[in-house]
C-alpha positions in Angstrom: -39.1 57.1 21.3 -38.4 60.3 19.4 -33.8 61.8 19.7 -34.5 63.0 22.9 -35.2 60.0 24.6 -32.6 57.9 22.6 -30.0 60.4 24.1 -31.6 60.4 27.5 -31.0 56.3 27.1 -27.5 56.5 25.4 -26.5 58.8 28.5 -28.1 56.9 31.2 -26.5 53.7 29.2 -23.2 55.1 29.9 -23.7 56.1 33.5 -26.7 54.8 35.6 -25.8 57.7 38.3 -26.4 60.7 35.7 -28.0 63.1 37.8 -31.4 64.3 36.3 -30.2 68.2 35.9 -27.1 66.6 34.1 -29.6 64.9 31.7 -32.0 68.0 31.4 -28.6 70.5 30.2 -27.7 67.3 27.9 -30.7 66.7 25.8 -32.4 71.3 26.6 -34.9 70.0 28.9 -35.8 71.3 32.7 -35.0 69.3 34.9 -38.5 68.1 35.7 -39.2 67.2 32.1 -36.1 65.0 32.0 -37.1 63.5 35.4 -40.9 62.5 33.7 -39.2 61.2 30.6 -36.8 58.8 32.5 -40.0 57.7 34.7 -41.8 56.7 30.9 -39.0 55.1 29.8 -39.3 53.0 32.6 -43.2 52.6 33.0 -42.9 51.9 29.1 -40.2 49.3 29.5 -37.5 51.2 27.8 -35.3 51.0 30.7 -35.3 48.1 32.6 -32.8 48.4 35.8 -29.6 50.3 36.7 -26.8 47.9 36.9 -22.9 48.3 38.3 -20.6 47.5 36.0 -18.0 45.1 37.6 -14.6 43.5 36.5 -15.0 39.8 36.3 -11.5 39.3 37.1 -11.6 41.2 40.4 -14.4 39.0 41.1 -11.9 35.6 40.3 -14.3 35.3 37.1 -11.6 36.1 34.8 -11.9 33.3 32.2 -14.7 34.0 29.1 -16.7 31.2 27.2 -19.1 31.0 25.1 -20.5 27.3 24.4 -22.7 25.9 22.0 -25.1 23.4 23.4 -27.6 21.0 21.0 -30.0 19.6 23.5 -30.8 15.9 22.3 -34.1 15.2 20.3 -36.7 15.0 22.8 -35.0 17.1 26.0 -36.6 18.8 28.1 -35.5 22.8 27.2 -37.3 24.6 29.7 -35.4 22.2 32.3 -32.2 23.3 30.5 -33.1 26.8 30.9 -34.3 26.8 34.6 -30.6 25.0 35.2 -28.7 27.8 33.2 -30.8 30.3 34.9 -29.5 29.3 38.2 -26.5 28.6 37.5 -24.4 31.7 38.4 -21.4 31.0 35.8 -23.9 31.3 33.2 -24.6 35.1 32.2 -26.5 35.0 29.1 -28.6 32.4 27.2 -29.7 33.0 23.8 -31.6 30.5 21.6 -29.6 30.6 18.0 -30.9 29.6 14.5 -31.0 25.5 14.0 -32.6 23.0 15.7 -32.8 23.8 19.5 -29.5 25.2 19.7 -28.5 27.3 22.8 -25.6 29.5 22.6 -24.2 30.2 26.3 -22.0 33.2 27.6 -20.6 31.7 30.8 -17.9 33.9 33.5 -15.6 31.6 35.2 -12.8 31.2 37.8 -10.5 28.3 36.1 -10.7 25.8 32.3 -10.9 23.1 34.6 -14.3 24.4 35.7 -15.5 25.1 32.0 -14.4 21.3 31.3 -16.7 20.3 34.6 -20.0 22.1 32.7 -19.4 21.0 29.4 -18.9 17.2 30.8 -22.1 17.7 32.7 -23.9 18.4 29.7 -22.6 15.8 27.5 -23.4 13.3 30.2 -27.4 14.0 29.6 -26.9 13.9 25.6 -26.3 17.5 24.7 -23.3 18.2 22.1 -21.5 20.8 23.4 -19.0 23.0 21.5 -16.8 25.5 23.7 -14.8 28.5 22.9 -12.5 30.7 24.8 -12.3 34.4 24.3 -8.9 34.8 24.6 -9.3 38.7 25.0 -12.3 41.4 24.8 -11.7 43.8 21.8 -14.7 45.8 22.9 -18.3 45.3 24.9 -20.7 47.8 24.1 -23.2 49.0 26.5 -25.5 51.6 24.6 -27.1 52.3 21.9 
């Protein structure tokens, strides 16, 4: 990736529905040329999708969490990980430094329901650690 398609990234980044002329006068290309280098950044994996940024809260998803899980010795993580993955409360799943420990970003209507996922866990041996963002300072969303 050389500063052209960085830029070409950072704009799409900002707004999925950037018009390929509006990308070609933003980074001095022809508007063909910034149409072939979008379709390499996504042949080359670069760019994955284009999304729609939503607000949780107009959704009834307005409480944050993110919860630490430690899977007991012996559990069966890609179980845990198919669960998470369908689970549509659950928006990202990283796998953090330690031993087998999971750290959870979750989107939810009420605590009560946060309580209902953390007791879930518990009850098949996981230690579970919870914390609620109480606001977002910032999200960021490019590069």
């Amino acid at each position: 990736m050389d500063s052209t398609d960085t830029r070409i990234v950072q704009l799409l980044q900002a707004d999925g529905k950037t018009s390929f002329q509006e990308i070609a006068t933003a980074v001095h290309l022809s508007s063909p040329a910034a149409f072939q280098r979008v379709r390499k950044l996504e042949a080359s994996g670069v760019i994955l999708g284009y999304h729609a940024r939503v607000d949780p809260s107009a959704l009834g998803r307005g409480v944050l969490a993110f919860v630490q899980v430690m899977p007991p010795a012996g559990a069966d993580l890609a179980a845990l990980r198919r669960r998470w993955r369908r689970t549509a409360s659950v928006l990202e799943c990283h796998r953090v430094s330690g031993l087998d420990r999971f750290m959870l970003k979750l989107r939810l209507a009420t605590v009560a329901e946060l309580s209902a996922f953390a007791d879930a866990l518990r009850r098949v041996g996981c230690g579970v650690h919870t914390e609620l963002a109480l606001e977002t300072e910032f999200e960021r969303w490019t590069l």
